[in-house]
Each structure stands twice: as C-alpha cells, then as structure tokens.
Gaussian input, Z-matrix of N, CA and C with variables (Angstrom, degrees):
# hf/3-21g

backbone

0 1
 N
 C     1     B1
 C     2     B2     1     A1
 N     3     B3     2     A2     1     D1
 C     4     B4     3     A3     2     D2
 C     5     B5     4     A4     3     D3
 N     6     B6     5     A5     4     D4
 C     7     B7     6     A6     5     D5
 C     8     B8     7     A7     6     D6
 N     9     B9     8     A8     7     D7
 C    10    B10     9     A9     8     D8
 C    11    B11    10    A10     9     D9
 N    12    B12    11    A11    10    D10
 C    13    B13    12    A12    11    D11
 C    14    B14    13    A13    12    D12
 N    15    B15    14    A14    13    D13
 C    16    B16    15    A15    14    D14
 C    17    B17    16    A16    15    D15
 N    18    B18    17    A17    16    D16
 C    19    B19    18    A18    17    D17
 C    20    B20    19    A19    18    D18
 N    21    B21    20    A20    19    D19
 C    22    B22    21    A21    20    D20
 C    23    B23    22    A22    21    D21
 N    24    B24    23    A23    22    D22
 C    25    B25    24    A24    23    D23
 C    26    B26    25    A25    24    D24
 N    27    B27    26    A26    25    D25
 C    28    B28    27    A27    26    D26
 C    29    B29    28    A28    27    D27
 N    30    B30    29    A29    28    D28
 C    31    B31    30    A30    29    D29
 C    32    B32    31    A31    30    D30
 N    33    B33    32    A32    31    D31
 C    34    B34    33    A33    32    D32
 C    35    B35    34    A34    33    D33
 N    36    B36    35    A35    34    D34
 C    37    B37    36    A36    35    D35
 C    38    B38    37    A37    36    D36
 N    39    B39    38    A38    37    D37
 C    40    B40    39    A39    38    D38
 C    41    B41    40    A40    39    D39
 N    42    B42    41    A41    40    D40
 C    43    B43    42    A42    41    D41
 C    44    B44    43    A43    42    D42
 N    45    B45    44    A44    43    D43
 C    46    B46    45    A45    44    D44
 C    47    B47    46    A46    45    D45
 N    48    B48    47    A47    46    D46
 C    49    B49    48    A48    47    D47
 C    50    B50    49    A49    48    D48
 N    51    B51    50    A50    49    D49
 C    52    B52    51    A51    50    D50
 C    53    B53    52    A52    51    D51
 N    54    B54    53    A53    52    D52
 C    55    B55    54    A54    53    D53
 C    56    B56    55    A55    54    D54
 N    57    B57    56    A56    55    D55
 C    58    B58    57    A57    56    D56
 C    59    B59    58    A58    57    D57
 N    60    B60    59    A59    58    D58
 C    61    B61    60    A60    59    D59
 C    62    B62    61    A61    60    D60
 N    63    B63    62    A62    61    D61
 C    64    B64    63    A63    62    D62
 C    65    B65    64    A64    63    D63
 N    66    B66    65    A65    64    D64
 C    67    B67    66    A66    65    D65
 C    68    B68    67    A67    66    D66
 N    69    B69    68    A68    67    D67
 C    70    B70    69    A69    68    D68
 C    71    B71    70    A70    69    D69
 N    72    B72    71    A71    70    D70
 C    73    B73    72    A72    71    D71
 C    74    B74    73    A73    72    D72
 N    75    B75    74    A74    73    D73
 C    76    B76    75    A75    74    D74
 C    77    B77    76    A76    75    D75
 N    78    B78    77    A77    76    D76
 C    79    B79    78    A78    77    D77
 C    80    B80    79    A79    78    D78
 N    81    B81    80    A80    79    D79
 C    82    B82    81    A81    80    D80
 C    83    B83    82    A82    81    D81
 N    84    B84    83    A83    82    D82
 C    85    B85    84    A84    83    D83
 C    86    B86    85    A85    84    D84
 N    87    B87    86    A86    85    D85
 C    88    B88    87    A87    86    D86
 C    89    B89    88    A88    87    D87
 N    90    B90    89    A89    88    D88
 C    91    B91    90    A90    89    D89
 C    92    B92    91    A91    90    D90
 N    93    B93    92    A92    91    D91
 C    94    B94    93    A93    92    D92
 C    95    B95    94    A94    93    D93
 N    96    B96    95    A95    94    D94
 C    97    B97    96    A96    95    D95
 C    98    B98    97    A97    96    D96
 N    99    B99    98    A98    97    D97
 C   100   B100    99    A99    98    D98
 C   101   B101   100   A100    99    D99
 N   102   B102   101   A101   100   D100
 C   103   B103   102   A102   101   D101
 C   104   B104   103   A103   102   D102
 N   105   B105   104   A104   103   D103
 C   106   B106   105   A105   104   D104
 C   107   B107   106   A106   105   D105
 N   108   B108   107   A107   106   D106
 C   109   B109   108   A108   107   D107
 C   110   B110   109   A109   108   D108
 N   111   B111   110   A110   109   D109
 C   112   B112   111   A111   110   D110
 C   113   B113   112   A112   111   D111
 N   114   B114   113   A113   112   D112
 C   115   B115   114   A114   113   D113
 C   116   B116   115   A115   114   D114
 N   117   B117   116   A116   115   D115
 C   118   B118   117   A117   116   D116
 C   119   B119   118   A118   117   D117
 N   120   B120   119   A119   118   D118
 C   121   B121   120   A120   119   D119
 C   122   B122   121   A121   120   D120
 N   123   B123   122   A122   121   D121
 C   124   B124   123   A123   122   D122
 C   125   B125   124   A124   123   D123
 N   126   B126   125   A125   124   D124
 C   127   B127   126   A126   125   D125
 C   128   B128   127   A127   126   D126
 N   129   B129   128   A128   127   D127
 C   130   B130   129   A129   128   D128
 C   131   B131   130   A130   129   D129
 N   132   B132   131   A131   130   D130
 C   133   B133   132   A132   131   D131
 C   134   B134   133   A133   132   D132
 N   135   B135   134   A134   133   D133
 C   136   B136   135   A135   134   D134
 C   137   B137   136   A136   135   D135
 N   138   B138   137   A137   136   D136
 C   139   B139   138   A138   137   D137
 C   140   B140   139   A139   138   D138
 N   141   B141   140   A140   139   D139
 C   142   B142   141   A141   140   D140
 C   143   B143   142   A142   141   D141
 N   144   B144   143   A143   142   D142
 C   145   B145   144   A144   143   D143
 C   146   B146   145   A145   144   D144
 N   147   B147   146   A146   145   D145
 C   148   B148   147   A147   146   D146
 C   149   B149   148   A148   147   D147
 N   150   B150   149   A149   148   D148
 C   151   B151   150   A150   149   D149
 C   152   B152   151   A151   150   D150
 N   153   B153   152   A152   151   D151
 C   154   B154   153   A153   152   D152
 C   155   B155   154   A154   153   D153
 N   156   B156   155   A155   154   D154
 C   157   B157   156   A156   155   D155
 C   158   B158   157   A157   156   D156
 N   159   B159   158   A158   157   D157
 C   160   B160   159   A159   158   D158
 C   161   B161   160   A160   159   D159
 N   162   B162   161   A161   160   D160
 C   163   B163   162   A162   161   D161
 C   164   B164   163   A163   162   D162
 N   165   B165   164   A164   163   D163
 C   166   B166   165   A165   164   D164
 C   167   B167   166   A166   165   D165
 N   168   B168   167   A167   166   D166
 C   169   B169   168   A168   167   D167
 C   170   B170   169   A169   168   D168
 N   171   B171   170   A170   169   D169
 C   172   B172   171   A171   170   D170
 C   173   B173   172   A172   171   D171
 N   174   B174   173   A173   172   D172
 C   175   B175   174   A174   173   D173
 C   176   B176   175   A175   174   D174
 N   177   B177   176   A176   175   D175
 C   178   B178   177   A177   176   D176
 C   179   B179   178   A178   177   D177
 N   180   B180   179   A179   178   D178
 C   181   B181   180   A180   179   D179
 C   182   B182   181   A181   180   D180

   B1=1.4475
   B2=1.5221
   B3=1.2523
   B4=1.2926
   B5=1.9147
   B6=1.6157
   B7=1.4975
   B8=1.6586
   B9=1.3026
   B10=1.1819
   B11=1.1730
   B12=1.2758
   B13=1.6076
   B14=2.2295
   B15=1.0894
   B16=1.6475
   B17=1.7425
   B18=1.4771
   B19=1.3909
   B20=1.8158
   B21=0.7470
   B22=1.3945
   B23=1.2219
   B24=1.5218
   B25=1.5673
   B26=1.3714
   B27=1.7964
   B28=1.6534
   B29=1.5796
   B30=1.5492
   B31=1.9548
   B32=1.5764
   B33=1.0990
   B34=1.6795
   B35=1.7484
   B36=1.2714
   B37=1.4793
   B38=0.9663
   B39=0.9587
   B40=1.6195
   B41=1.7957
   B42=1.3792
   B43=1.0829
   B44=1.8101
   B45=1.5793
   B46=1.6603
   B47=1.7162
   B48=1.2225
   B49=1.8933
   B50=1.8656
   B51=1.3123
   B52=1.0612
   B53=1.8576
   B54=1.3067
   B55=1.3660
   B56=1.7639
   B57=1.6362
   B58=1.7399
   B59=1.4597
   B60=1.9864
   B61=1.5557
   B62=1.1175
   B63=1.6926
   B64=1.4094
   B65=2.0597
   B66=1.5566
   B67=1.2214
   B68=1.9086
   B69=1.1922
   B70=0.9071
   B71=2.4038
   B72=1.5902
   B73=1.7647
   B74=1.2806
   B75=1.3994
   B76=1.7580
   B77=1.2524
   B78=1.4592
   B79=1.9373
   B80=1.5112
   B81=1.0169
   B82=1.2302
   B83=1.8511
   B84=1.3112
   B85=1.9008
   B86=1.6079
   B87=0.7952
   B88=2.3319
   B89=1.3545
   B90=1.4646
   B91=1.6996
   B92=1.1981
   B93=1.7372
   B94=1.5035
   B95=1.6897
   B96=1.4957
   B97=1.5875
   B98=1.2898
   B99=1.4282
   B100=1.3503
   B101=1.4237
   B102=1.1788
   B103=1.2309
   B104=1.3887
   B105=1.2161
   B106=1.3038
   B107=1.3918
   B108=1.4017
   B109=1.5218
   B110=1.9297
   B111=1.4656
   B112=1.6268
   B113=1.3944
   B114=1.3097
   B115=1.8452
   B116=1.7862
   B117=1.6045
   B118=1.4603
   B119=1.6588
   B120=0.9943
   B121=1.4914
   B122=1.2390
   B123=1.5965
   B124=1.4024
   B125=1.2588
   B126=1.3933
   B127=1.7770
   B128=1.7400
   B129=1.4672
   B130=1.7283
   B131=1.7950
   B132=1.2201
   B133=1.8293
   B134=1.8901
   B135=1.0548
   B136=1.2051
   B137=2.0814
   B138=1.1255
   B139=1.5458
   B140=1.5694
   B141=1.2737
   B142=1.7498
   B143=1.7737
   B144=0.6254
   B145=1.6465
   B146=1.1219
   B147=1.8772
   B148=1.2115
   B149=1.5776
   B150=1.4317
   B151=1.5068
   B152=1.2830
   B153=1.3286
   B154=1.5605
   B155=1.4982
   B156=1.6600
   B157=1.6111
   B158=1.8753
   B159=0.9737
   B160=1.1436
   B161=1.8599
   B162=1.4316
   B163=1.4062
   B164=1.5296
   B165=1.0900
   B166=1.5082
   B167=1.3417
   B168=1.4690
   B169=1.3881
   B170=1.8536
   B171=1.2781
   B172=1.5513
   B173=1.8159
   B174=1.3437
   B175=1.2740
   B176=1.4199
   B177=1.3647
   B178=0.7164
   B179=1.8640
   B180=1.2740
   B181=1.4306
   B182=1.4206
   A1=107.65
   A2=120.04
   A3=127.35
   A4=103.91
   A5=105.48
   A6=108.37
   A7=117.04
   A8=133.96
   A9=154.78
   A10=78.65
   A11=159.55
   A12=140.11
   A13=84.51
   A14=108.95
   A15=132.20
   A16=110.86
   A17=81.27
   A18=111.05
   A19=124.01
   A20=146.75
   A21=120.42
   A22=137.68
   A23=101.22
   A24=89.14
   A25=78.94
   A26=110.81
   A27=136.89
   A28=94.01
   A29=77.74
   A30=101.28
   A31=95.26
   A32=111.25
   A33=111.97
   A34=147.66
   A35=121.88
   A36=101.27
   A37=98.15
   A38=121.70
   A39=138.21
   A40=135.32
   A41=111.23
   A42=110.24
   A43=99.89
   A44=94.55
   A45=108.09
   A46=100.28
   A47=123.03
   A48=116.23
   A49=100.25
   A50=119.33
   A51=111.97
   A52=102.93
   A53=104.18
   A54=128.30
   A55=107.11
   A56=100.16
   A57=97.97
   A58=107.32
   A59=122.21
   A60=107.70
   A61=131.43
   A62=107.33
   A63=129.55
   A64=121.37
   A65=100.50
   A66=120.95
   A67=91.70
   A68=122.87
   A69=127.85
   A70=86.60
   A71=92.47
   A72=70.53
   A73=122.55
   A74=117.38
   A75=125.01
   A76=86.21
   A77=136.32
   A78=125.06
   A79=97.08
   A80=111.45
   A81=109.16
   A82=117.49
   A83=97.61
   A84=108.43
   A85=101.35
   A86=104.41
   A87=93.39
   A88=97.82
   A89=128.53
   A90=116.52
   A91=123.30
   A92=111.07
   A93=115.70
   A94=106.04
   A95=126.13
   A96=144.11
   A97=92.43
   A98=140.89
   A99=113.22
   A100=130.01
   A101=138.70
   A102=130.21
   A103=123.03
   A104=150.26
   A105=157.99
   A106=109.08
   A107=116.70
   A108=112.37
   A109=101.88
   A110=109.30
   A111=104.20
   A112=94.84
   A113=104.82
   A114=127.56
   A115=84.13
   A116=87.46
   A117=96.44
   A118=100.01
   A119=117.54
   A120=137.31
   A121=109.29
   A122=130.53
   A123=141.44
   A124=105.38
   A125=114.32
   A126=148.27
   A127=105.78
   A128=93.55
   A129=116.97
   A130=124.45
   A131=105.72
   A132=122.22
   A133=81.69
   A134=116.98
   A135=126.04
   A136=117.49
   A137=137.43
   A138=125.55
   A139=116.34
   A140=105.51
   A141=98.30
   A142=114.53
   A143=106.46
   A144=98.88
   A145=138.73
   A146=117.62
   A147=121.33
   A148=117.54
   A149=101.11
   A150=108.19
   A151=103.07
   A152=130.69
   A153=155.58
   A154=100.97
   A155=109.92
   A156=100.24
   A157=120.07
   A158=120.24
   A159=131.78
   A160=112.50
   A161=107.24
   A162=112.96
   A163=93.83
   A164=131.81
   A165=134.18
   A166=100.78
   A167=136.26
   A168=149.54
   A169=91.24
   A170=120.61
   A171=134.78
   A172=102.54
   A173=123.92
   A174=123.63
   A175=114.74
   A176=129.58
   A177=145.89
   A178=95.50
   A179=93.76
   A180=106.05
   A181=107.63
   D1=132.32
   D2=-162.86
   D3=-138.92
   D4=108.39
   D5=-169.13
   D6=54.87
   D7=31.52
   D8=144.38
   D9=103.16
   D10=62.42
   D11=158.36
   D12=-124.30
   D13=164.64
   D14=156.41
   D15=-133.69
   D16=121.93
   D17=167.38
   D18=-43.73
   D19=75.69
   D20=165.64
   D21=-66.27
   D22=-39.51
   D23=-176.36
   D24=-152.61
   D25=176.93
   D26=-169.25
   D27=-149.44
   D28=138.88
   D29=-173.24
   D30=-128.57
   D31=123.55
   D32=144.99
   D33=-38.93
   D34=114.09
   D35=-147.69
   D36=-95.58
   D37=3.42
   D38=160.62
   D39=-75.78
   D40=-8.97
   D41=-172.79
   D42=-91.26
   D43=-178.67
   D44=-155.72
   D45=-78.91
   D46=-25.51
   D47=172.38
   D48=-99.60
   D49=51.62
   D50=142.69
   D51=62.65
   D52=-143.58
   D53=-175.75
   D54=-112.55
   D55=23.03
   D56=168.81
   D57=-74.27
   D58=-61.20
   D59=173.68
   D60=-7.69
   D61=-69.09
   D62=-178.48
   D63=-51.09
   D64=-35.42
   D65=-165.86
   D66=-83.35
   D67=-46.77
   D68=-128.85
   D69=-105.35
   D70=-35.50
   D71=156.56
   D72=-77.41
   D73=-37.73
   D74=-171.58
   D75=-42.86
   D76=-46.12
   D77=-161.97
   D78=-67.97
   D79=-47.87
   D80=-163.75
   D81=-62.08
   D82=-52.01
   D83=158.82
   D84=-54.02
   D85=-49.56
   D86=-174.85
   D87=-56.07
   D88=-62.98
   D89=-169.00
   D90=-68.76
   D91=5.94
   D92=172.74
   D93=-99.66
   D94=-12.59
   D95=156.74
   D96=127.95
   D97=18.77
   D98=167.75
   D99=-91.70
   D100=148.40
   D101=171.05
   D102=-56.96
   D103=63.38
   D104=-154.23
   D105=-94.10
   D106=126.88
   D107=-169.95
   D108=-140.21
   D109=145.07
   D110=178.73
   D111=-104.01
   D112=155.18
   D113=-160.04
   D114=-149.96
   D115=157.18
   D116=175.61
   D117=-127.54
   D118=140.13
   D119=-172.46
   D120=-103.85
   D121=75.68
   D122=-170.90
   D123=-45.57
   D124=-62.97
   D125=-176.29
   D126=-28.09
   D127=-67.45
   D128=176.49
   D129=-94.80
   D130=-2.40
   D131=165.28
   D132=55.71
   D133=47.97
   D134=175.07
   D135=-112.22
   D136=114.29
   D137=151.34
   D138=-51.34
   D139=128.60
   D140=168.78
   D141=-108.55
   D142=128.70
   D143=150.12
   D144=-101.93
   D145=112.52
   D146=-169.11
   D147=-125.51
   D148=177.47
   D149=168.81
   D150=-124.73
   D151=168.37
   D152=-151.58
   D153=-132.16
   D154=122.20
   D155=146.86
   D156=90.40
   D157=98.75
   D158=-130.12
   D159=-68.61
   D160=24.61
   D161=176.32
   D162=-88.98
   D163=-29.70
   D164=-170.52
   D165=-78.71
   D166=24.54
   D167=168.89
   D168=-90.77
   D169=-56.86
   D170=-168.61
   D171=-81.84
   D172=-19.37
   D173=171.10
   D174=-72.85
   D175=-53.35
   D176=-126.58
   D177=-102.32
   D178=-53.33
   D179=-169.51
   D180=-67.23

C-alpha cells in the first residue's frame, strides 16, 4: 500500500487500446464492490489500478 491506495494491477501506457485494459478491469473490480480507480504513473508510463483507504486491506485479501 502506497499513500493509502493498493495497487492491483499495472497496464502499459504504451500499448495499442490505450488505457481501456486498465479501465476495463477497474469495471470489473467495481461490480465485485470494490472501489477501483485508474491512475496514471508518469514515473513508470504505466496505468494503475487502485483502491483507496484501508478497508481495501480486507477486500483484497
């Protein structure tokens, strides 16, 4: 957990659909109840998908 958010997954910001991967698990984590959000990772030219806030410690796990 990094600044109260957890990572789930890393997308390439480079690949050919953009930031859909990234968009397109966050949907998939929301209709399971998590708060799933896409972030862009300047640093690593990476999409992240995360959650916020330390109940997503008990989601996740």
């Amino acid at each position: 957990m990094v600044n109260g958010r957890t990572v789930l997954e890393r997308f390439p910001a480079g690949g050919p659909r953009g930031s859909w991967p990234a968009e397109e698990f966050a949907h998939a984590r929301r209709m399971e109840g998590l708060a799933a959000e896409v972030v862009m990772d300047l640093a690593t030219d990476t999409f992240l998908v995360v959650v916020r806030g330390e109940a997503t410690a008990d989601a996740v796990a």
